[in-house]
C-alpha positions as CSV (number, residue, x, y, z in Angstrom):
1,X,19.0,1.2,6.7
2,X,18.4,2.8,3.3
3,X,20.8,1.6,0.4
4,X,21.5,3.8,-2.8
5,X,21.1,1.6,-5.5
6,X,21.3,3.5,-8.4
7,X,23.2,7.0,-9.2
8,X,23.2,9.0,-12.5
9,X,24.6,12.4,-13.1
10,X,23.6,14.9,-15.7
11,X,24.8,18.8,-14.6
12,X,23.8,18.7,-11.3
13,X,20.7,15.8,-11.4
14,X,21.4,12.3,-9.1
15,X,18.7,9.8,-9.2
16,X,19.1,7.5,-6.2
17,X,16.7,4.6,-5.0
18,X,16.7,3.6,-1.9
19,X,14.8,0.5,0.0
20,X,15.0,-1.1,3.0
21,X,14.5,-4.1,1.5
22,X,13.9,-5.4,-2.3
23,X,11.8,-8.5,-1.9
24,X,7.8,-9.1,-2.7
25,X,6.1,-6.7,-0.9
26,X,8.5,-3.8,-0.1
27,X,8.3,-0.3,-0.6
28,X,10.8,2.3,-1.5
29,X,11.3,5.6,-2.9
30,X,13.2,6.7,-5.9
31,X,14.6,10.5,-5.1
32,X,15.8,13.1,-7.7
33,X,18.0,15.6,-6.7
34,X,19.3,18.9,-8.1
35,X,15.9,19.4,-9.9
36,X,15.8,22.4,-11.9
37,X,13.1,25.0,-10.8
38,X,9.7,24.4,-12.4
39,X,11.0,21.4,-14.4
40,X,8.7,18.7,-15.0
41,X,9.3,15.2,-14.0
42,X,8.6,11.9,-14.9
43,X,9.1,8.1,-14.7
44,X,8.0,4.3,-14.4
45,X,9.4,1.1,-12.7
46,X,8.2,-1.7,-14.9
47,X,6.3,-0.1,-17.6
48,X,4.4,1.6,-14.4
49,X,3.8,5.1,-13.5
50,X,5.9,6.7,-10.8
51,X,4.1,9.7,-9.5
52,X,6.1,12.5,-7.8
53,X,6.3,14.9,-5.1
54,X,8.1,17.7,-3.7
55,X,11.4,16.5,-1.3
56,X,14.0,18.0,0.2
57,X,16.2,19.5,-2.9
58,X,14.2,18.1,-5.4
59,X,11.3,15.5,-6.4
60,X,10.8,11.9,-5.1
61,X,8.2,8.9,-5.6
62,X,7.3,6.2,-3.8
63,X,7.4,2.4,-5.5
64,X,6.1,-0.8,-4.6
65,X,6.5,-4.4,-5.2
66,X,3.9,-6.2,-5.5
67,X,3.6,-9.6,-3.5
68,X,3.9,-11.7,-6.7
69,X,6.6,-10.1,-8.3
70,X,8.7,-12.8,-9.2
71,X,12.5,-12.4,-8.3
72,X,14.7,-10.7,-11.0
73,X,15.2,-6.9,-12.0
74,X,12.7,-4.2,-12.6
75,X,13.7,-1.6,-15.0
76,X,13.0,2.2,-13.9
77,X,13.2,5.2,-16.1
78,X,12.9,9.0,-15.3
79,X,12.6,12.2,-17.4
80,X,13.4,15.6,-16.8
81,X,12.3,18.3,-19.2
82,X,13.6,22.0,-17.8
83,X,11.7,25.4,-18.5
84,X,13.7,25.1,-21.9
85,X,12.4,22.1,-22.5
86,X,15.6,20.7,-22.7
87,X,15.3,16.6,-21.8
88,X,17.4,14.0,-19.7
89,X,16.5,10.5,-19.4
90,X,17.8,8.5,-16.4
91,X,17.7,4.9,-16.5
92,X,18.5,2.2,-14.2
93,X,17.3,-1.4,-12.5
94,X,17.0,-2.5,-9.2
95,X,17.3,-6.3,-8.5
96,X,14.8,-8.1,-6.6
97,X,15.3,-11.2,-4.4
98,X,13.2,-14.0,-3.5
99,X,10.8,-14.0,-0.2
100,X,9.3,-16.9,0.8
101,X,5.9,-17.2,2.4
102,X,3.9,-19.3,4.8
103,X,1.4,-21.5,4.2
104,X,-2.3,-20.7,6.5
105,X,-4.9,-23.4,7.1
106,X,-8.1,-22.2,8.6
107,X,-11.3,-23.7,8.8
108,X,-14.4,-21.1,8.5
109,X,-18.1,-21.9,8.6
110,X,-19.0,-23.4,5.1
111,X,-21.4,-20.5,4.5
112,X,-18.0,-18.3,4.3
113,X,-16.2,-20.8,2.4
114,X,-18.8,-22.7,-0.2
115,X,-20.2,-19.3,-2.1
116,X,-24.4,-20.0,-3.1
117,X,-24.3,-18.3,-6.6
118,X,-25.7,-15.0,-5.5
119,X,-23.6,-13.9,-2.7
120,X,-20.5,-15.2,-4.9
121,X,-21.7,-12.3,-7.2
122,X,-21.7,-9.9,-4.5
123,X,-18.4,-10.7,-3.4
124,X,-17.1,-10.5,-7.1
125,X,-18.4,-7.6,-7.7
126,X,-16.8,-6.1,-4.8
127,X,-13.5,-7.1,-5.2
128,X,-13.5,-5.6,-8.4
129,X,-15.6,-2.5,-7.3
130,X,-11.9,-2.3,-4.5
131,X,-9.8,-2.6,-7.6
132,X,-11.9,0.2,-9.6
133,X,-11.1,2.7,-6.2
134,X,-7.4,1.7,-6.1
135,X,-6.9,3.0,-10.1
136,X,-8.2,6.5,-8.9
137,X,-4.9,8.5,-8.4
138,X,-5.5,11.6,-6.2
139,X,-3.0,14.0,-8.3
140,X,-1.4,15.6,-4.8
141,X,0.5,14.1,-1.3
142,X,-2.1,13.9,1.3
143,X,0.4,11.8,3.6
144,X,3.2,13.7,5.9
145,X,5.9,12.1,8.3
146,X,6.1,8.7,9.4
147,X,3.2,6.2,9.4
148,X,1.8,5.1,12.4
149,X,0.5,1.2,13.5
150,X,-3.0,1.7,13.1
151,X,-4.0,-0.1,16.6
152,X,-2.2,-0.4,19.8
153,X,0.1,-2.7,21.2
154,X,4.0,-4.3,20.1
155,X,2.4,-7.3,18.3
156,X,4.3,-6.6,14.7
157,X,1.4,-8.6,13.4
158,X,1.2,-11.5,10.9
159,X,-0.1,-13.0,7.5
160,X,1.2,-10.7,4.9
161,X,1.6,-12.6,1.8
162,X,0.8,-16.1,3.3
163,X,-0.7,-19.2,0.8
164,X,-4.5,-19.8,2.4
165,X,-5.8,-23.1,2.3
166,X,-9.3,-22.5,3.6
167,X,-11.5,-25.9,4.3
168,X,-9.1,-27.0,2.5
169,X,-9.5,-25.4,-0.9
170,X,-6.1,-22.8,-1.9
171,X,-7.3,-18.9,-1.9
172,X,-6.3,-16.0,-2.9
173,X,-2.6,-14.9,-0.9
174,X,-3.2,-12.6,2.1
175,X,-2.6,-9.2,1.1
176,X,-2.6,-7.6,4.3
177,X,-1.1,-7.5,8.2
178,X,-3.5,-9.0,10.6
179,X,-3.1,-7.3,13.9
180,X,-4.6,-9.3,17.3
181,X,-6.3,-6.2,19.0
182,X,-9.9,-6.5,21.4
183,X,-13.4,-6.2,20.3
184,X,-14.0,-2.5,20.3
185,X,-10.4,-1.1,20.5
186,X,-9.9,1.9,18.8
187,X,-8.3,2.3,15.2
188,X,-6.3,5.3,13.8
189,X,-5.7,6.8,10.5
190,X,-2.1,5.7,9.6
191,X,-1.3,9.3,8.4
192,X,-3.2,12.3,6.5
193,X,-5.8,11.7,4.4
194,X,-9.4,11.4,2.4
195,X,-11.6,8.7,3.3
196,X,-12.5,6.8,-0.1
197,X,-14.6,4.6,1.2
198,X,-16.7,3.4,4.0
199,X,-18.7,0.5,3.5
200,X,-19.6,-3.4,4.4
201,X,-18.8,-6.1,1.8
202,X,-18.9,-10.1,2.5
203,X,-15.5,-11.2,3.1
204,X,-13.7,-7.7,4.4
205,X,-16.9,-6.7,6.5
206,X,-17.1,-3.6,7.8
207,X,-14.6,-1.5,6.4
208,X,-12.8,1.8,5.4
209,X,-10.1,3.2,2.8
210,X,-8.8,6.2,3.2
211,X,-7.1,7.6,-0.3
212,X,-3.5,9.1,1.2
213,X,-2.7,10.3,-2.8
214,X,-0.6,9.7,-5.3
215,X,-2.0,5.9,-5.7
216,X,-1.5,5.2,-1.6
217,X,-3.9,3.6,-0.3
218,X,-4.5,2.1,3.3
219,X,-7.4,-0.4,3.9
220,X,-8.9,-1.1,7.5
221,X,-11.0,-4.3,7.6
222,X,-13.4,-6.4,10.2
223,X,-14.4,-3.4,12.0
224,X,-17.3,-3.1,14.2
225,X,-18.1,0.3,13.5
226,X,-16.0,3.5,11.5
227,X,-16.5,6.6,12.5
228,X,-15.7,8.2,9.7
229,X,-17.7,9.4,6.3
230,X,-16.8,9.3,2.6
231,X,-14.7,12.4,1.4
232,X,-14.0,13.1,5.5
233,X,-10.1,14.8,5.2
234,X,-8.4,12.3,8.6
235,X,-5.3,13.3,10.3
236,X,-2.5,11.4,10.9
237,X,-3.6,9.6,14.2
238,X,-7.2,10.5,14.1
239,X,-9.9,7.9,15.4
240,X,-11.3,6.3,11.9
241,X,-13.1,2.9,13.9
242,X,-13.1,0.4,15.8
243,X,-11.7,-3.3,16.0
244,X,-14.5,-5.7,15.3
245,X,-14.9,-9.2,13.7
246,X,-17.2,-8.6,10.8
247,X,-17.0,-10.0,7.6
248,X,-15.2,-13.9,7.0
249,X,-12.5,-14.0,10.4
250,X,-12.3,-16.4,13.2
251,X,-11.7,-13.8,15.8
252,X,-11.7,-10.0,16.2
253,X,-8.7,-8.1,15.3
254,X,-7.4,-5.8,12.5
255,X,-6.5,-6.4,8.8
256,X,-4.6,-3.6,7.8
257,X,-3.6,-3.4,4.0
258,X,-1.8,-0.8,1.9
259,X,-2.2,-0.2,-2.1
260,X,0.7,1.5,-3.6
261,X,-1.0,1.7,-7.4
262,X,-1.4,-1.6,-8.4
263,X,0.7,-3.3,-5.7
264,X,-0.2,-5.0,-3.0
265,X,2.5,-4.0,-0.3
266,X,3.8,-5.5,2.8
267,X,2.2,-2.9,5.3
268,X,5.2,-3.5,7.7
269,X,7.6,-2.0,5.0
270,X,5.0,0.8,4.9
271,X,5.7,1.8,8.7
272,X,9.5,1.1,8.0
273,X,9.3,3.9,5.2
274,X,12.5,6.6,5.9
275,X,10.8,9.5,4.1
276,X,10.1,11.5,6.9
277,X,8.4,14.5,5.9
């Protein structure tokens, strides 16, 4: 269920945001209505960008919480400049409540855990060579409909957010859903896309990114082979891999992660998303 949180009038513009939920993690979508033809829009959440797109009678953006955001209110702003270049601000908050997240111990082989100098530059510089890709933002919606669970099955999967102790040392949160799926079953694109990447790094293994625009990203990790290529345009449901255990796991299955610009998002509130076309 989708809850209007905010509502401002000028002529015939409303501003509404709506979320399914407003914790760490969650996405929503803030929708302008009444939009003047070729008006220009714009707006942030945070001090961050909102990028836009063409909905129903108007314009709407998605927006994301990031796992960390601590509870409070987030501050969103939007501007509307008509072909006379007439301008309305809109401004508004939506509150955010607290989530609370488990706590994972794992034990992995010490060569995964205790980094020799060398391959803890590798992985370094692949994190941040992931963080460079998710600051690209493709200027037009690639995505259409619903998104889909990448794998089969009912399994609603797990991890998102958790504290990792590994070999008992604290890591970074888990930014992703892990889905329990068999050594070679197939993988789908969660909607329309470019692929962004398609490579193998040390702790995600074998993996791919496909660039859905306007700062979407999903991320497919652990497989045992893609069978896709960089700058390949996927469909919604289209074949991208399959499930593998490559890269630092203790099993095979699926670690599907979504980037909404610099957010880290809950992948679950991703498939939960109401805007439907």
């Amino acid at each position: 269920m989708f809850l209007s949180l905010s509502t401002h009038a000028a002529a015939a513009i409303r501003v509404e945001v709506h979320a399914s939920r407003l914790t760490p993690g969650d996405v929503g979508w803030l929708h302008v209505r009444g939009v003047p033809a070729r008006a220009m829009i714009e707006g942030s959440i945070a001090g961050r960008p909102l990028h836009f797109f063409s909905y129903a009678d108007g314009q709407a953006a998605l927006l994301g919480l990031d796992l960390d955001t601590a509870a409070g209110t987030l501050p969103w702003t939007v501007e509307v400049v008509d072909a006379e270049d007439e301008r309305r601000v809109f401004r508004g908050a939506v509150d955010v409540g607290s989530r609370r997240f488990v706590v994972q111990r794992l034990t992995v082989p010490p060569s995964m855990s205790d980094l020799d100098p060398e391959t803890e530059r590798r992985a370094v510089a692949e994190s941040a060579k992931l963080r460079t890709l998710y600051r690209v933002v493709t200027p037009e919606r690639l995505w259409q409909g619903r998104f889909l669970r990448p794998v089969e099955g009912t399994d609603p999967g797990t991890g998102f957010g958790a504290r990792r102790v590994i070999n008992g040392q604290p890591r970074m949160p888990h930014s992703g859903l892990d889905f329990p799926a068999p050594l070679g079953a197939p993988i789908v694109a969660a909607n329309g896309g470019r692929v962004a990447l398609v490579a193998e790094y040390f702790f995600p293994g074998r993996l791919v990114v496909i660039d859905h625009g306007l700062g979407l990203y999903t991320l497919y990790f652990h497989l045992q082979s893609a069978s896709v290529v960089e700058d390949e345009l996927v469909e919604r449901g289209q074949r991208i891999g399959t499930v593998g255990a490559s890269g630092r796991v203790t099993g095979p299955h699926l670690h599907f992660g979504v980037q909404l610009g610099a957010a880290r998002v809950d992948p679950a509130a991703l498939l939960r998303l109401g805007v439907s076309h």
